[in-house]
Backbone bond lengths (Angstrom), bond angles and torsions (degrees), N, CA, C in turn:
res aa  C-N    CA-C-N  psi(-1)  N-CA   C-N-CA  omega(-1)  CA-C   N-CA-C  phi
1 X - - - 1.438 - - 1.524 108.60 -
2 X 1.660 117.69 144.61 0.871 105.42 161.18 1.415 134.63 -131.32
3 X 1.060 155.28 -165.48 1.441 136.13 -157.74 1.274 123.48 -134.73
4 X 1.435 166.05 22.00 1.335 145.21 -113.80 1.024 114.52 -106.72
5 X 1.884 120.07 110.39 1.407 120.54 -168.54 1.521 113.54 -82.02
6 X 1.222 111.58 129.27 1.572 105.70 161.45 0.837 120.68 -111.01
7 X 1.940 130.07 116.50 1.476 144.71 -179.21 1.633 101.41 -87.33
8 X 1.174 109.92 125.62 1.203 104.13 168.38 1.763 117.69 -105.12
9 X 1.468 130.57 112.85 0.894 97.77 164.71 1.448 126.09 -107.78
10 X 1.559 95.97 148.69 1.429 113.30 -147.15 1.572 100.67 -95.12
11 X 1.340 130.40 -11.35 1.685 123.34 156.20 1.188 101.26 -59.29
12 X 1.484 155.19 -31.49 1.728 128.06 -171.93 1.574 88.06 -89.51
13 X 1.164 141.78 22.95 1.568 127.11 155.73 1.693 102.75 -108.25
14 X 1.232 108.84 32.15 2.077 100.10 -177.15 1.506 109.17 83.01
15 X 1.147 151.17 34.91 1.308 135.92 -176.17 1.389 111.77 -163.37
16 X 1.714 116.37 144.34 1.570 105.16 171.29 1.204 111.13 -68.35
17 X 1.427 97.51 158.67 2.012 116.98 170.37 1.512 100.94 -41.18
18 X 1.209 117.94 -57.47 1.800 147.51 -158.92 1.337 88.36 -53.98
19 X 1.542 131.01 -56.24 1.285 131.78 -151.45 1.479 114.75 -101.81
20 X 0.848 128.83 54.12 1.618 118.51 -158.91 1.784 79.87 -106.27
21 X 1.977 89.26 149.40 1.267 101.75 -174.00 1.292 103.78 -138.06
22 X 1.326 135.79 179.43 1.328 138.04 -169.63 1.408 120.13 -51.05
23 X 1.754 116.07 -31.33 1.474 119.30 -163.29 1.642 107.15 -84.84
24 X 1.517 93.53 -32.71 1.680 105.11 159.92 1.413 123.69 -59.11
25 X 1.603 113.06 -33.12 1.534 114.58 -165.25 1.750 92.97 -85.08
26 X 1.484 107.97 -15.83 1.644 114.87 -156.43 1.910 91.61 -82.06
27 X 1.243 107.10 -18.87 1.336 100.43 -159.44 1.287 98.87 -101.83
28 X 1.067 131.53 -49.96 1.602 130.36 156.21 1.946 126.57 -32.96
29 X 1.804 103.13 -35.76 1.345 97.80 -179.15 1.809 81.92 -84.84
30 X 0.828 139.00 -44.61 1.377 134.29 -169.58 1.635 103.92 -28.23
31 X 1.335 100.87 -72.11 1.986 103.68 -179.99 1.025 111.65 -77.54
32 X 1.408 122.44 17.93 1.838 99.96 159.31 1.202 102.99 -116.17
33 X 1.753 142.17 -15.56 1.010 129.00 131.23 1.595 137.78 -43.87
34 X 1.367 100.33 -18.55 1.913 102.85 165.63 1.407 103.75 -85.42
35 X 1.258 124.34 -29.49 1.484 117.38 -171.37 1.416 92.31 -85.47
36 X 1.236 159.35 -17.78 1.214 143.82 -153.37 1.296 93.56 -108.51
37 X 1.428 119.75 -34.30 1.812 109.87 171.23 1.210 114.96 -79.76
38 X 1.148 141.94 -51.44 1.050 144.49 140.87 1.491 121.71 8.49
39 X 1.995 114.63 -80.69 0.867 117.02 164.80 1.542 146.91 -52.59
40 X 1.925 91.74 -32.75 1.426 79.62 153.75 1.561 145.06 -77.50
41 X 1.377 93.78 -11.18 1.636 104.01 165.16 1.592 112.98 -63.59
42 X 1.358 111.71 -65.13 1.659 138.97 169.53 2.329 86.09 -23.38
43 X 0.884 114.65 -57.47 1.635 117.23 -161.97 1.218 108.83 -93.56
44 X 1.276 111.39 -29.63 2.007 102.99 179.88 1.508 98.65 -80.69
45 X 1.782 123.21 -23.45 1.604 107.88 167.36 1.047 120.03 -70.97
46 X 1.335 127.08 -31.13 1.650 135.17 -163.56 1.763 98.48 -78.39
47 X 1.984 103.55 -46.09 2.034 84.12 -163.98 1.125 97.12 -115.92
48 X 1.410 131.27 24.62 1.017 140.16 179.69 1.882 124.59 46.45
49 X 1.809 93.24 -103.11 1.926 105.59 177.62 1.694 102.03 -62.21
50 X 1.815 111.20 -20.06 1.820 114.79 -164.55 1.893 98.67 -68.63
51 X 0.913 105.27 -43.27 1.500 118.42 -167.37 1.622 113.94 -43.54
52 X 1.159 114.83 -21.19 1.433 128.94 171.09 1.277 121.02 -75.80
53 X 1.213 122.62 -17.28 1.396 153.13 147.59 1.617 125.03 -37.59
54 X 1.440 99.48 -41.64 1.265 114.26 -146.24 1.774 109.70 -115.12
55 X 1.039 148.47 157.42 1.511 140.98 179.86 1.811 99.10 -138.72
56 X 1.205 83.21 145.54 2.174 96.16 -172.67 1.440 78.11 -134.28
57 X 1.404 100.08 118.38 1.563 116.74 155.02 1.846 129.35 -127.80
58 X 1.438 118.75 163.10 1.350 97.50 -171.73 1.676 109.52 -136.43
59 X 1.155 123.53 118.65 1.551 130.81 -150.55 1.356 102.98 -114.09
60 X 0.889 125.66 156.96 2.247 128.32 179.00 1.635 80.89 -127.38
61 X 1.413 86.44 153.98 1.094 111.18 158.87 1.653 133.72 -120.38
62 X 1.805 116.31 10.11 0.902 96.74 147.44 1.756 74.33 142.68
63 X 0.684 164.50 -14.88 1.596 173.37 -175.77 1.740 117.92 162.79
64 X 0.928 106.97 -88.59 1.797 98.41 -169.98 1.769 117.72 -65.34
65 X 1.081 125.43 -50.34 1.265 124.80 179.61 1.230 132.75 -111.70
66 X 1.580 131.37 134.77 1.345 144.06 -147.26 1.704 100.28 -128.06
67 X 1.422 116.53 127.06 1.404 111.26 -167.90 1.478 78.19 -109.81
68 X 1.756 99.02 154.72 1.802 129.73 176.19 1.331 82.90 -120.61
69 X 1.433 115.45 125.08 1.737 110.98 158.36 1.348 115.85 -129.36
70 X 1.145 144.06 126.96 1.560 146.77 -145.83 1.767 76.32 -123.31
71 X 1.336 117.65 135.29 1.511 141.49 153.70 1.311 119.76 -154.43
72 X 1.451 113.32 -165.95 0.935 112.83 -173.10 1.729 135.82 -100.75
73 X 1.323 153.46 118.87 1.139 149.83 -94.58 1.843 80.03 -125.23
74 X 1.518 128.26 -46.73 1.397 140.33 -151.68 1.497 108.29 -151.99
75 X 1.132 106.32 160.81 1.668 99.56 -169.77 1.327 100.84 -77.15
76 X 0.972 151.72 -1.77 1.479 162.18 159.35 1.700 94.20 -56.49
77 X 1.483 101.96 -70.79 1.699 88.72 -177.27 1.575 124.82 -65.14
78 X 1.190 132.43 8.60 1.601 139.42 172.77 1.633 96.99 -97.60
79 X 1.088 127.78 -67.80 1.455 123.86 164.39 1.648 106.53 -31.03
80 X 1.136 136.74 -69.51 1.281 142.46 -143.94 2.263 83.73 -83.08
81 X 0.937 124.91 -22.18 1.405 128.26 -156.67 2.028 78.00 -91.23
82 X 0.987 103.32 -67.62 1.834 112.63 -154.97 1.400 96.03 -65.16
83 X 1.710 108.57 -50.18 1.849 100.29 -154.16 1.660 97.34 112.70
84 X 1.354 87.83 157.34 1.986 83.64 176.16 2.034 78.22 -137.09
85 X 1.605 100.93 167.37 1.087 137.27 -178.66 1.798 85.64 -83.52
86 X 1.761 93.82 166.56 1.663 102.63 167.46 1.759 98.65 -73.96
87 X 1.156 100.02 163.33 1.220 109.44 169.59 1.738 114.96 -176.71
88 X 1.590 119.98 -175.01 1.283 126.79 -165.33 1.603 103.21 -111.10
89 X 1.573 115.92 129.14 1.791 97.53 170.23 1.488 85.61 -127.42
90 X 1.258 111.31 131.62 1.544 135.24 120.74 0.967 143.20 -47.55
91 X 1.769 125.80 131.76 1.194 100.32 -161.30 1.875 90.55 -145.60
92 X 1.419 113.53 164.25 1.065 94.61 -168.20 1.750 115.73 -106.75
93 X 1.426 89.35 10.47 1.528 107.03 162.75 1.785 114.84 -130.89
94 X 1.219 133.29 177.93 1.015 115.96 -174.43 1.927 120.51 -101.66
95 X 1.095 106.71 111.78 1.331 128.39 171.59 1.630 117.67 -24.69
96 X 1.545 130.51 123.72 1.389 108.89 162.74 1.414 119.19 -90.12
97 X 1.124 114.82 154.66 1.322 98.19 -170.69 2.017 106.17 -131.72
98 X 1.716 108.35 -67.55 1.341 97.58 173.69 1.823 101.09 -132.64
99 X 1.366 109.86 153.52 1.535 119.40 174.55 1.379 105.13 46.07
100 X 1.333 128.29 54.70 0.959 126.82 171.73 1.818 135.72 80.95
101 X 1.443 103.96 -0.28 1.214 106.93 -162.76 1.850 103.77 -110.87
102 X 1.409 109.59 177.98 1.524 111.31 -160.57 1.219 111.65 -132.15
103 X 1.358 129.02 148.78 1.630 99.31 -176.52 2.140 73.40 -146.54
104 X 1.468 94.58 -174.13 1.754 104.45 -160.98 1.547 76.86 -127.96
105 X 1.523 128.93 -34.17 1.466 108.25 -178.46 2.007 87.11 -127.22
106 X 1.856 85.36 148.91 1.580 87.55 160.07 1.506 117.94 -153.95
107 X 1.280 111.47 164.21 1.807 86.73 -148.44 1.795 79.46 -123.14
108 X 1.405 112.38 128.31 1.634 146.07 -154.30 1.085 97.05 -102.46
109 X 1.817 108.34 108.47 1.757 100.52 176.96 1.731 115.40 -61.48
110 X 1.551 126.90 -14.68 1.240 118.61 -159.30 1.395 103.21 109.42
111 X 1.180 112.39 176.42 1.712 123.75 -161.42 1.659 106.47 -157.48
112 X 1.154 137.43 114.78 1.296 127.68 172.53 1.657 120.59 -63.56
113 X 1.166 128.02 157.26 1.417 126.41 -157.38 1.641 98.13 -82.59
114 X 1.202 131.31 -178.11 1.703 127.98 178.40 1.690 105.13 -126.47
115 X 1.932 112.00 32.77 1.185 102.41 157.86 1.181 133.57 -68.24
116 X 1.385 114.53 -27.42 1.241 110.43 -164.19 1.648 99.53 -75.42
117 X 1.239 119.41 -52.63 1.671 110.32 161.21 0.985 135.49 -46.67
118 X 1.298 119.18 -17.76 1.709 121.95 161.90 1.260 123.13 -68.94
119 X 1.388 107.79 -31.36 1.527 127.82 -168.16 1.774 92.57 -78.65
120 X 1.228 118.01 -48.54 1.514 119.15 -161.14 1.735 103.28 -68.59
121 X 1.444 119.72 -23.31 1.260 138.94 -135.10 1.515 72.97 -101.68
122 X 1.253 140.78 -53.99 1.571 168.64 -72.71 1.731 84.03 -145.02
123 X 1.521 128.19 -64.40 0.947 139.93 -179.81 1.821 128.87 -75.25
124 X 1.485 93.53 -27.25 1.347 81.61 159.32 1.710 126.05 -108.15
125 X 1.103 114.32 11.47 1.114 130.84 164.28 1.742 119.18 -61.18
126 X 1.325 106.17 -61.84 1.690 131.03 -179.72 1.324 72.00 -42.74
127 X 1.657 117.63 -98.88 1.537 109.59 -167.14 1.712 122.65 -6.22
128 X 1.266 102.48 -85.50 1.193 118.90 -168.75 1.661 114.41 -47.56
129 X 1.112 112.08 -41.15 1.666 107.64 173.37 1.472 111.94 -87.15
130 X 1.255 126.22 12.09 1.504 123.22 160.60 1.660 115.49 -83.04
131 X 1.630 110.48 -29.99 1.234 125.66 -151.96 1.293 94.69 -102.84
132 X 1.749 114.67 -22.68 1.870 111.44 -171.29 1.425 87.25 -82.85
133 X 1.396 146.28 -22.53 1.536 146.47 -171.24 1.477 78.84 -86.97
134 X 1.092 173.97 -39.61 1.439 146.02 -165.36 1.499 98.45 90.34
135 X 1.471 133.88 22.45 1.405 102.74 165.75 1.960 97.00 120.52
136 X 1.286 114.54 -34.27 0.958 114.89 179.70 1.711 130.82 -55.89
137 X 1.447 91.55 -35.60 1.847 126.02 177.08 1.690 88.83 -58.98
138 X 1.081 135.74 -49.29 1.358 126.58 -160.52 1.479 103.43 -94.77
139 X 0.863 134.90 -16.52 1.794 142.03 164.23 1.287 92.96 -67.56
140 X 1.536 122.97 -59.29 1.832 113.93 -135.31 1.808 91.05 -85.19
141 X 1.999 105.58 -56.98 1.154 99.27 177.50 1.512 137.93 -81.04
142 X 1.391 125.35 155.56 2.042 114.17 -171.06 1.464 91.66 -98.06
């Protein structure tokens, strides 16, 4: 799983830290709801059919900061998140595998995990939901 906190501070929008009020809290859930749509766009282009796998949600914590956490939706998406080791699957019918042929065991080189694409996905996102707010994303967030 992963997490992406957004602190907003809310003195470069006119106001003390101390005082934050709804239009402040309104503007902060504002860009983490652009980053959370966003991102899921940003990730269903990057892993495409994987993305179904996966759940983007967006949580407050109570005034200044709003967590984005991308995990996994099915055990398919924790595998597809980590990577799997090589390993052996069995099957209790026979598997296709290449040019047509079938096998009952097949031995799985492993799969690399899709952090590092999450992370990239992760980075151009921030961008992009600062710039879909018009400017605001770079006031509210440091």
């Amino acid at each position: 799983m992963i997490k992406v906190k957004i602190s907003g501070d809310i003195s470069r929008v006119g106001q003390k830290v101390d005082e934050i009020d709804a239009r402040s809290q309104a503007l902060l859930l504002q860009y983490a709801l652009a980053m959370k749509t966003i991102l899921a766009k940003n990730l269903e282009s990057k892993l495409g059919s994987k993305f179904k796998h996966l759940a983007v949600t967006v949580s407050g914590t109570g005034g200044r900061t709003i967590t984005v956490t991308i995990g996994p939706k099915d055990q398919v998406g924790g595998y597809l998140m980590s990577g799997t080791k090589p390993h052996i699957i069995r099957s209790t019918k026979p598997m296709p595998i290449a040019d047509g042929q079938f096998r009952y065991v097949v031995h799985h080189p492993g799969t690399e995990g899709l952090m590092n694409d999450i992370q990239m996905a992760i980075l151009a996102t921030e961008a992009e939901a600062k710039t879909a707010l018009g400017g605001i994303g770079n006031r509210l967030v440091a």
